[in-house]
TIFI-285630 format. One line per 5 residues: number of its first residue (from 1); their letters; for each residue x, y, z of C-alpha. Coordinates in Angstrom, 1 decimal. Layout:
N
NUM) A) X Y Z | ...
//
This chain:
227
1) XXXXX) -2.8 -2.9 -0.9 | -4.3 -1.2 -3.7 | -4.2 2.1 -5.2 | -6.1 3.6 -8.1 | -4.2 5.8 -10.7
6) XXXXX) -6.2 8.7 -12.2 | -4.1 10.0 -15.0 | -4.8 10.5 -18.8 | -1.2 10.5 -20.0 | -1.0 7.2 -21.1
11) XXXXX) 3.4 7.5 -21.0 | 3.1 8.5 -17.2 | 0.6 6.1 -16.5 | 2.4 3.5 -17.8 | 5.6 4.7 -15.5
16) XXXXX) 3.3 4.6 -12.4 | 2.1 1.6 -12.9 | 5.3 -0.5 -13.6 | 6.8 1.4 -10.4 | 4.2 0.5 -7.9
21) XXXXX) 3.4 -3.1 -9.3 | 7.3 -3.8 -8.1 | 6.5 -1.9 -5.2 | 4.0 -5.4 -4.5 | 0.2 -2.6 -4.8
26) XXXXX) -2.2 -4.1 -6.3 | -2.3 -0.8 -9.5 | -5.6 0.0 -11.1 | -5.3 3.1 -14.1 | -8.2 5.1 -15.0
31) XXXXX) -7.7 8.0 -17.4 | -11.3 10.4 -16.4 | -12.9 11.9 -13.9 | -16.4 10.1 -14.5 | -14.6 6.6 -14.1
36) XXXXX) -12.8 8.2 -10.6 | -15.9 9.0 -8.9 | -17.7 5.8 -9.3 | -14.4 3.3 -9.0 | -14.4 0.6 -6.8
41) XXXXX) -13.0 2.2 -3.9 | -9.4 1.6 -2.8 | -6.0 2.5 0.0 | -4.3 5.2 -2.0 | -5.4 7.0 -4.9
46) XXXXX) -3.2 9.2 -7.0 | -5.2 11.8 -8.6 | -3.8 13.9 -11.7 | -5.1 17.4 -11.2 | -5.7 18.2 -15.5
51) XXXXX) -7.9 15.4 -16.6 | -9.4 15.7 -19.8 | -13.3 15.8 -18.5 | -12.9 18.1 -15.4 | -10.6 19.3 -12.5
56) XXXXX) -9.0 17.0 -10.4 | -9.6 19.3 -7.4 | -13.6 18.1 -8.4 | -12.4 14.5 -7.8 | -10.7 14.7 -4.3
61) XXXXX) -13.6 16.5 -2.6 | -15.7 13.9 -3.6 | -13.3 11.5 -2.4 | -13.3 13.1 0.6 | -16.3 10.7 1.3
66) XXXXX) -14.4 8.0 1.7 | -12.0 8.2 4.8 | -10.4 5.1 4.5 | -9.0 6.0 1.4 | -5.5 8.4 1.1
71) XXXXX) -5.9 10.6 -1.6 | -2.5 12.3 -2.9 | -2.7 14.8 -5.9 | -0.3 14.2 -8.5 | 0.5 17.1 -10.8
76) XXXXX) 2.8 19.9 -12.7 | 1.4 22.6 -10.7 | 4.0 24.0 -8.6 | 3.4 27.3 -7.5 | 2.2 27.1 -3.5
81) XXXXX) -1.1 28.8 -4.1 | -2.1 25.7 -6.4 | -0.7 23.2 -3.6 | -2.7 24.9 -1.4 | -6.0 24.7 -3.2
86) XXXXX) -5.4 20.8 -3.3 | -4.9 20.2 0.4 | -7.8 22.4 1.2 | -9.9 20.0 -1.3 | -8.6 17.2 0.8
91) XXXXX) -5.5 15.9 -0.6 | -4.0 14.1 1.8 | -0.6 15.1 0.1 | 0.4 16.7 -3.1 | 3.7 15.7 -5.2
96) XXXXX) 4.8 17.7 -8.1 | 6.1 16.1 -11.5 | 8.8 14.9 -12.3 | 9.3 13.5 -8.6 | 11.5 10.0 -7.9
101) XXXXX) 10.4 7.1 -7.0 | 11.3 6.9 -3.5 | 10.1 10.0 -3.2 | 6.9 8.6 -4.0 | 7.2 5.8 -2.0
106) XXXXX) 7.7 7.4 1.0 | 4.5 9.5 0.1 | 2.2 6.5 0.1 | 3.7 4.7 3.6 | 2.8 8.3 4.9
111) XXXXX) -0.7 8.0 4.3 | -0.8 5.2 4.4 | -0.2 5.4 8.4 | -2.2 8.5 8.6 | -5.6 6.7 7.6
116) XXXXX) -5.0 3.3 9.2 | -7.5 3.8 11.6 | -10.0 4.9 9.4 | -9.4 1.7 7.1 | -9.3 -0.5 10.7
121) XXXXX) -13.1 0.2 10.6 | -13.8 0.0 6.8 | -15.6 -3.9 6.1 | -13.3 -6.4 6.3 | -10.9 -7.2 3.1
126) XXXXX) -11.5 -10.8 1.3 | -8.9 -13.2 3.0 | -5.6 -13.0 1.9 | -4.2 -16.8 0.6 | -0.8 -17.4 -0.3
131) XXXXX) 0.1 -20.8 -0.8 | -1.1 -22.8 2.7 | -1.6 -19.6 4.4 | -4.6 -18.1 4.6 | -4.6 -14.3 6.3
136) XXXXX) -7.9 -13.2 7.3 | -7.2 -9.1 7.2 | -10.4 -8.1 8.8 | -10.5 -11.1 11.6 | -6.6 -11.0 11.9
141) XXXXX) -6.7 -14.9 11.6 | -3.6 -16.6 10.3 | -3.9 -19.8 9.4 | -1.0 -22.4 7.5 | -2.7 -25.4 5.9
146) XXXXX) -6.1 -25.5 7.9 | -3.9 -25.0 11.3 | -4.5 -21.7 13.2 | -1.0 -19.8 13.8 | -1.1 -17.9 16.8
151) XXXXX) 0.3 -14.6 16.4 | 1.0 -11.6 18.4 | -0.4 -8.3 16.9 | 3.2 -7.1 15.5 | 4.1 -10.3 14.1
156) XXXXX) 0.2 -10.4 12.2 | 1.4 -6.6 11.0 | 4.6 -8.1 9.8 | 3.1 -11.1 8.1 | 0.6 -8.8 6.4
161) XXXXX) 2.8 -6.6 5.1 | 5.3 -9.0 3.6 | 2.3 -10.9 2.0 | 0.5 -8.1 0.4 | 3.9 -7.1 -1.3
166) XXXXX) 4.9 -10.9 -2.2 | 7.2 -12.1 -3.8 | 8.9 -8.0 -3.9 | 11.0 -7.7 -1.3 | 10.6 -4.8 1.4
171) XXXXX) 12.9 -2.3 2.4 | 13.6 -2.6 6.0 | 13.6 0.6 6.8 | 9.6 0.3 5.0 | 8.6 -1.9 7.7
176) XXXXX) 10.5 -0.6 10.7 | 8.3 2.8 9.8 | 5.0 0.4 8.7 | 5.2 -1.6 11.7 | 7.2 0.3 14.3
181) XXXXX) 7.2 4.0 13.5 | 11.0 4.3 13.9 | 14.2 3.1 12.1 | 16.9 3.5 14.9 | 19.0 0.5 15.6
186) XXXXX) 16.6 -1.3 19.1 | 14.0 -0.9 16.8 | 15.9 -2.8 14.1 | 17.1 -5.6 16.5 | 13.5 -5.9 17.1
191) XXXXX) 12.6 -6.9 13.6 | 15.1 -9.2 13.1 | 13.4 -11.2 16.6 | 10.2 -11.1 15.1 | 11.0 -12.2 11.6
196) XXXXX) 12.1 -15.3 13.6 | 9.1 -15.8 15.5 | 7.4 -15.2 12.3 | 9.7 -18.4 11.0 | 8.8 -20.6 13.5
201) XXXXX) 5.1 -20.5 14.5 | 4.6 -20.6 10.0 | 7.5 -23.3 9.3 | 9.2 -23.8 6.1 | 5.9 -24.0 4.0
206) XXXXX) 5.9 -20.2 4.3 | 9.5 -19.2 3.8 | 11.0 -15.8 4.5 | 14.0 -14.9 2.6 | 16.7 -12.9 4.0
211) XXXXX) 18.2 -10.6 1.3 | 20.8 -8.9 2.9 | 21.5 -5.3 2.9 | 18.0 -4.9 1.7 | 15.3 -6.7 3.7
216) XXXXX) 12.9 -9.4 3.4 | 10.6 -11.3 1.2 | 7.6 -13.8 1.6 | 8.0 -16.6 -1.2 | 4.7 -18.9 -0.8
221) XXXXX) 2.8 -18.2 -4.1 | -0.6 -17.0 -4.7 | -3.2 -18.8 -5.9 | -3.7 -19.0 -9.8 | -6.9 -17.7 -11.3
226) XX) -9.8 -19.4 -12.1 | -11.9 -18.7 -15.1
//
């Protein structure tokens, strides 16, 4: 999953993206507007509203062109009139500085959900290959060391998520409300019957850790770069 930072304070930038590399996104920082609007296009994109060559309220409408892509506007303006002016730009949310960590979290799974559909129809993502699994995220192909793994459409969710965030773990409470839109306890019981499922029809080559308390994590490594 990726998401683009637009923010010109090199300190914060720095904060956002140690936070949300943990988090297992895939962070890319720019620090202007004129980079924003012609960046390779990505999920999320956190846009500071005072950037140092024009108004970040400029940058989200022309975001706005991209519907796949939840845009949340990060700033210190707090009074409601200048919240308002970033939704109606197109904002998909707006968080005020200094804000938490979960807080922000949370923020991103939300619209995250809110534009699935509009990234279900985007062109296809490269295959995603960790260790002798190869995801295809646009066919929903699974396969482990050349041999297709048949999996239902929550287990593929499942597997997808846990990959695009390996090795981090996720919350389960993350994918009950990724995967399941809820976090009571059938829904919970659930999970735990399709991380086993998950288990079998991958086999050890793939392993799922269990870290108790907290939730699970996908081990098999990524392929190193070439070049």
């Amino acid at each position: 999953m990726r998401i683009t930072i637009i923010e010109d304070d090199d300190r914060v930038a720095r904060g956002l993206v140690t936070v949300l590399s943990h988090a297992g996104f895939e962070v890319h920082r720019l620090s202007t507007a004129v980079e924003a609007v012609h960046a390779t296009p990505s999920d999320v994109v956190l846009v500071d509203l005072n950037l140092p060559d024009g108004d970040g309220l400029d940058v989200i409408r022309r975001l706005r062109d991209r519907p796949e892509t939840a845009v949340i506007a990060v700033t210190a303006r707090s009074e409601e009139h200048e919240r308002v002016r970033g939704l109606r730009a197109g904002a998909d949310d707006y968080i005020v500085k200094p804000f938490g960590v979960p807080e922000l979290l949370a923020r991103i799974d939300a619209v995250l959900r809110r534009t699935r559909a509009a990234r279900a129809l985007s062109p296809p993502d490269e295959p995603l290959v960790l260790g002798p699994v190869r995801i295809g995220v646009g066919t929903r192909e699974v396969t482990v060391g050349g041999a297709p793994a048949a999996l239902t459409r929550k287990e593929f969710e499942l597997l997808l998520l846990l990959a695009r965030r390996a090795p981090n773990v996720v919350s389960r409470d993350v994918i009950l409300d990724q995967i399941w839109g809820a976090t009571w306890e059938s829904s919970s019981r659930t999970l735990d019957t399709h991380i086993a499922a998950l288990r079998h029809k991958l086999g050890p080559a793939v392993p799922i850790r269990t870290i108790h308390g907290v939730g699970y994590r996908l081990l098999a490594d990524r392929p190193e770069p070439t070049g």
